[in-house]
NULOTOR-499298 format. One record per residue: residue number from 0; x, y, z of N, C-alpha, C, CB in turn. Coordinates in nm, 2 decimals. Atoms other than C-alpha are relative to their C-alpha. Glycine has a CB too. Example, Ala and Ser with C-alpha at 12.3 -4.5 7.8 and 13.67 -1.06 7.14 Angstrom:
+-----+--------+--------+--------+--------+--------+--------+--------+--------+--------+--------+--------+--------+
!   k !    n_X !    n_Y !    n_Z !   ca_X !   ca_Y !   ca_Z !    c_X !    c_Y !    c_Z !   cb_X !   cb_Y !   cb_Z !
+-----+--------+--------+--------+--------+--------+--------+--------+--------+--------+--------+--------+--------+
!   0 !   0.09 !  -0.12 !   0.00 !   1.23 !  -0.45 !   0.78 !   0.09 !   0.12 !   0.00 !  -0.10 !   0.00 !   0.12 !
!   1 !  -0.09 !  -0.11 !   0.00 !   1.37 !  -0.11 !   0.71 !  -0.08 !   0.11 !   0.08 !   0.04 !   0.05 !  -0.14 !
+-----+--------+--------+--------+--------+--------+--------+--------+--------+--------+--------+--------+--------+
This chain:
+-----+--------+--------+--------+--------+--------+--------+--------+--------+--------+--------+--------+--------+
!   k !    n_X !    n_Y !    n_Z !   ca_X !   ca_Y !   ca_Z !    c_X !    c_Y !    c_Z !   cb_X !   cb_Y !   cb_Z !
+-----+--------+--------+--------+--------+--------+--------+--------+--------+--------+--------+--------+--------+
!   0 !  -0.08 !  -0.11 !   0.04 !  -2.65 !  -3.87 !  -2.96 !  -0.05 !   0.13 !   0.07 !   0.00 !   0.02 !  -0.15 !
!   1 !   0.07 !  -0.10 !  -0.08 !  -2.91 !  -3.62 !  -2.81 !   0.03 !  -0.01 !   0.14 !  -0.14 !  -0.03 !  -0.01 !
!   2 !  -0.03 !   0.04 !  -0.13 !  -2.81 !  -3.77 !  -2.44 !   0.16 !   0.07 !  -0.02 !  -0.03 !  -0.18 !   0.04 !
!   3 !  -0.12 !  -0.05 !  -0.03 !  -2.45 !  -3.70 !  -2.49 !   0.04 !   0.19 !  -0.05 !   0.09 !  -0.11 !  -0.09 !
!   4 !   0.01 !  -0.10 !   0.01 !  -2.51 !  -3.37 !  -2.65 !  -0.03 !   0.13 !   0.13 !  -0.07 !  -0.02 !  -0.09 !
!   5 !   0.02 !  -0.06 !  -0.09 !  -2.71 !  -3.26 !  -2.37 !   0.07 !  -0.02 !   0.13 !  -0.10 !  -0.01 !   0.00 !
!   6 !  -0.13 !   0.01 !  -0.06 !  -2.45 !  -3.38 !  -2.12 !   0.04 !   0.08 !  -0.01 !   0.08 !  -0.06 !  -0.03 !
!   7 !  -0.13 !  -0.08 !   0.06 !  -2.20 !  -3.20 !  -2.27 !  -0.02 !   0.14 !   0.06 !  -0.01 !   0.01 !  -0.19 !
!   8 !   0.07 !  -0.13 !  -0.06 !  -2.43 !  -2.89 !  -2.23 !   0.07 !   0.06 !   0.12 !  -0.15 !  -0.04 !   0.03 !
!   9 !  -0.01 !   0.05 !  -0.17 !  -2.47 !  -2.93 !  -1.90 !   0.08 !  -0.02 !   0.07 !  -0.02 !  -0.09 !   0.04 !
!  10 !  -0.14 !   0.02 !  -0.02 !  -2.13 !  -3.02 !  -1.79 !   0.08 !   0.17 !  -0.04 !   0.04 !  -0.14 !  -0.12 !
!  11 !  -0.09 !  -0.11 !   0.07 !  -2.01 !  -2.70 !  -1.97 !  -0.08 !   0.12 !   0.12 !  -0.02 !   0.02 !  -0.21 !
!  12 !   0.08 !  -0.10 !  -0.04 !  -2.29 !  -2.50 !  -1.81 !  -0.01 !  -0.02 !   0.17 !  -0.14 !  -0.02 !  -0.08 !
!  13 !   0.01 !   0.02 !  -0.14 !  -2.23 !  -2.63 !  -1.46 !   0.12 !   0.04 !   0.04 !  -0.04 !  -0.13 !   0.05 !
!  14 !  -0.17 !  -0.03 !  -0.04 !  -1.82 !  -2.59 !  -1.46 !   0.01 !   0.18 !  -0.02 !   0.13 !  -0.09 !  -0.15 !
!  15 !  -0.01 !  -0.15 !   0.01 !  -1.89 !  -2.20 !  -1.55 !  -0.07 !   0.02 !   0.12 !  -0.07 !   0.07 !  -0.14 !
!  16 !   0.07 !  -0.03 !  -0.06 !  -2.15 !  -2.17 !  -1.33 !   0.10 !  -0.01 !   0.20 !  -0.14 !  -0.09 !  -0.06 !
!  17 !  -0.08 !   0.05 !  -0.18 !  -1.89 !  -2.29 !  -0.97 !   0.13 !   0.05 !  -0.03 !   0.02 !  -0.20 !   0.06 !
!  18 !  -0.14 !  -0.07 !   0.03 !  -1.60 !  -2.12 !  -1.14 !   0.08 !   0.08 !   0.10 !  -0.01 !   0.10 !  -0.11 !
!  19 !  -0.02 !  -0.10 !  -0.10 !  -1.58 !  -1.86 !  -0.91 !   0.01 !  -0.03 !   0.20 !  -0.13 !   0.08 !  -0.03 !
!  20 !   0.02 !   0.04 !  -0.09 !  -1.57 !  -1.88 !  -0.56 !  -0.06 !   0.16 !   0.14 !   0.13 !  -0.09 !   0.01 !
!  21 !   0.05 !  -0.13 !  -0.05 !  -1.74 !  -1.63 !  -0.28 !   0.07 !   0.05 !   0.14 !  -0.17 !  -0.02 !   0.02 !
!  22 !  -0.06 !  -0.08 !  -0.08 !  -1.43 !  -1.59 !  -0.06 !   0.06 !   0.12 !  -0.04 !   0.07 !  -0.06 !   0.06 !
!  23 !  -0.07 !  -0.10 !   0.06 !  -1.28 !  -1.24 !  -0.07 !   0.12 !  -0.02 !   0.00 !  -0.02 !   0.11 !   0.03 !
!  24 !  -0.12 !   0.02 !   0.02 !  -0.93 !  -1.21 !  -0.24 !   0.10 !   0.08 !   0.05 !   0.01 !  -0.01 !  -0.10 !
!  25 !  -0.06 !   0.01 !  -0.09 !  -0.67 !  -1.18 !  -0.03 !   0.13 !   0.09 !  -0.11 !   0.02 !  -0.16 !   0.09 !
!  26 !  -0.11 !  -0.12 !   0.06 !  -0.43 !  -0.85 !  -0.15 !   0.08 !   0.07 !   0.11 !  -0.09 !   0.13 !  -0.09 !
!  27 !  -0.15 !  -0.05 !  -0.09 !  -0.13 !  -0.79 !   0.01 !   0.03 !   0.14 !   0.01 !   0.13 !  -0.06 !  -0.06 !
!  28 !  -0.04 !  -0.18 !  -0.02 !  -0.06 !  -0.37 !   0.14 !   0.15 !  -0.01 !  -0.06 !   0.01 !   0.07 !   0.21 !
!  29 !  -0.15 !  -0.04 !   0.08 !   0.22 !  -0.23 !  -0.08 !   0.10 !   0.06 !   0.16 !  -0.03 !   0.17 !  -0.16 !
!  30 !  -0.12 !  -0.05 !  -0.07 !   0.54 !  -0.19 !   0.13 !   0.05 !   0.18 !  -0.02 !   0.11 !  -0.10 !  -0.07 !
!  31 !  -0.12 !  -0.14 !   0.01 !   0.67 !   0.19 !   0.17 !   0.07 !   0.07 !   0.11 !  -0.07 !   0.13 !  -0.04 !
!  32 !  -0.11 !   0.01 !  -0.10 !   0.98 !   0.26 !   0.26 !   0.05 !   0.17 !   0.01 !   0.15 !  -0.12 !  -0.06 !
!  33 !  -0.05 !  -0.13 !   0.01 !   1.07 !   0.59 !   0.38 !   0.12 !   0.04 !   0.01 !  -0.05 !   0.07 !   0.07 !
!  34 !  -0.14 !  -0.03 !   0.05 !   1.41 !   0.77 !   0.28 !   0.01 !   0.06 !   0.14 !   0.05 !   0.09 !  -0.15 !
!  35 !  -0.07 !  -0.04 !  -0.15 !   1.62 !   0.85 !   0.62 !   0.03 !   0.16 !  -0.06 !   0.18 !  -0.11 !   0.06 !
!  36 !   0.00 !  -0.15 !   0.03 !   1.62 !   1.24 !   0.65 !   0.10 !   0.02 !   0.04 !  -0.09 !   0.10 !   0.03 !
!  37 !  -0.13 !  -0.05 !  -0.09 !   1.94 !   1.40 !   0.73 !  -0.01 !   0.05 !   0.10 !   0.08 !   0.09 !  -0.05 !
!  38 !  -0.03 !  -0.05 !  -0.13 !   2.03 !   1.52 !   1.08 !   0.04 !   0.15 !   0.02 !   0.10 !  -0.07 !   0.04 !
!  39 !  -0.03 !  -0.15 !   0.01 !   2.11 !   1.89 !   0.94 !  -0.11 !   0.11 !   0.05 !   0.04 !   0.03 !  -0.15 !
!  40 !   0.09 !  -0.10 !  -0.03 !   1.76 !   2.01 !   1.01 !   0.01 !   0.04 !   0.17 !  -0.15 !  -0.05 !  -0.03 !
!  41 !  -0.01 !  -0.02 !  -0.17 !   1.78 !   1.96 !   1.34 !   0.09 !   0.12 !   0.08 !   0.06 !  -0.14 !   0.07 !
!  42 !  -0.09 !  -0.17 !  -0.07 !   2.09 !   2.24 !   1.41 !  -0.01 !   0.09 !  -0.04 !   0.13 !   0.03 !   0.00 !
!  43 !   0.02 !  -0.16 !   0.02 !   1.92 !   2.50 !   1.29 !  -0.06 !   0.08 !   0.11 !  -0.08 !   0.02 !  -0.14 !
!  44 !   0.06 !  -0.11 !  -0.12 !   1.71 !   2.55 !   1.58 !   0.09 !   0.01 !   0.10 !  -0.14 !  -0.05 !   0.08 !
!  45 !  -0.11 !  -0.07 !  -0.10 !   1.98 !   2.58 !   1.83 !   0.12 !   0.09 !  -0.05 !   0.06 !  -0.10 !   0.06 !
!  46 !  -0.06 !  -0.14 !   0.03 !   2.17 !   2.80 !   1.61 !  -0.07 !   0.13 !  -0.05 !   0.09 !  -0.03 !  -0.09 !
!  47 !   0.11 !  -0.16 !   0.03 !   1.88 !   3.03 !   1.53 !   0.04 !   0.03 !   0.18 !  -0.26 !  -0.03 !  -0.05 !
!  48 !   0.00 !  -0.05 !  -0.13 !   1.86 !   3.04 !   1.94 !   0.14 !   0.08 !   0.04 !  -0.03 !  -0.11 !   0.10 !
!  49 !  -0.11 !  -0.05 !  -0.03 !   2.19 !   3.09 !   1.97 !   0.03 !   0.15 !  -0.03 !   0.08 !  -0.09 !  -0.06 !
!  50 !  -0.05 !  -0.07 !   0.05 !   2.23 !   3.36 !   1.75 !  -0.18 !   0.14 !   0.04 !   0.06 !  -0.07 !  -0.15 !
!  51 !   0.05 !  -0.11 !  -0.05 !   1.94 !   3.51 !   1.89 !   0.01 !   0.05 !   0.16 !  -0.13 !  -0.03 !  -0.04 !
!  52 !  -0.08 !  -0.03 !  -0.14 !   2.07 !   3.51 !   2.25 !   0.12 !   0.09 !   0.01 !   0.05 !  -0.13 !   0.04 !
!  53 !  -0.11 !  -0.09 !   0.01 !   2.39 !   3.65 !   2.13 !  -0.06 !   0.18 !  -0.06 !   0.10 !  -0.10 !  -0.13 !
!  54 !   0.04 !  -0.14 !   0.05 !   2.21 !   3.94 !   1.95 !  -0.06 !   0.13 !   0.12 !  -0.13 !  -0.02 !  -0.10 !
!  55 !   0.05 !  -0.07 !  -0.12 !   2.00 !   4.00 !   2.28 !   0.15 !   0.01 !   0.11 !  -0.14 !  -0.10 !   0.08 !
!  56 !  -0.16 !  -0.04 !  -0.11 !   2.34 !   4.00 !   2.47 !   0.10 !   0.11 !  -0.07 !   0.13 !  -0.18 !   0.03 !
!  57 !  -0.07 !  -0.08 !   0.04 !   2.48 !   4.25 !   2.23 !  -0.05 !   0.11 !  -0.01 !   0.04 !  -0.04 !  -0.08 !
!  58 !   0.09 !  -0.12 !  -0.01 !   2.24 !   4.50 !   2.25 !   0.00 !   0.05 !   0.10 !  -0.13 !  -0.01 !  -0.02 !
+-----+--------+--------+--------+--------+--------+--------+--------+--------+--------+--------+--------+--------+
């Protein structure tokens, strides 16, 4: 009974002991998706120029 006891042990104390393993775990980069910006910024700098061209041509 002492033999199977200590078995038992042993067995229990060896399956904890290899539980683990010592490759590192492989985590996947979060996806981010960036929102499409509108195309309105863009005509402001040629109508700033514009309207500063026109000012210098009105002067």
């Amino acid at each position: 009974m002492k033999k199977l006891v200590l078995a038992a042990a042993l067995t229990a104390a060896a399956s904890t002991a290899f539980a683990g393993s010592m490759a590192d775990p492989i985590v996947e980069a979060p996806i981010i998706e960036e929102e499409a910006s509108s195309s309105n910024a863009a005509i402001w700098v040629p109508l700033l120029l514009l309207a500063v061209v026109a000012a210098a041509a009105a002067s």
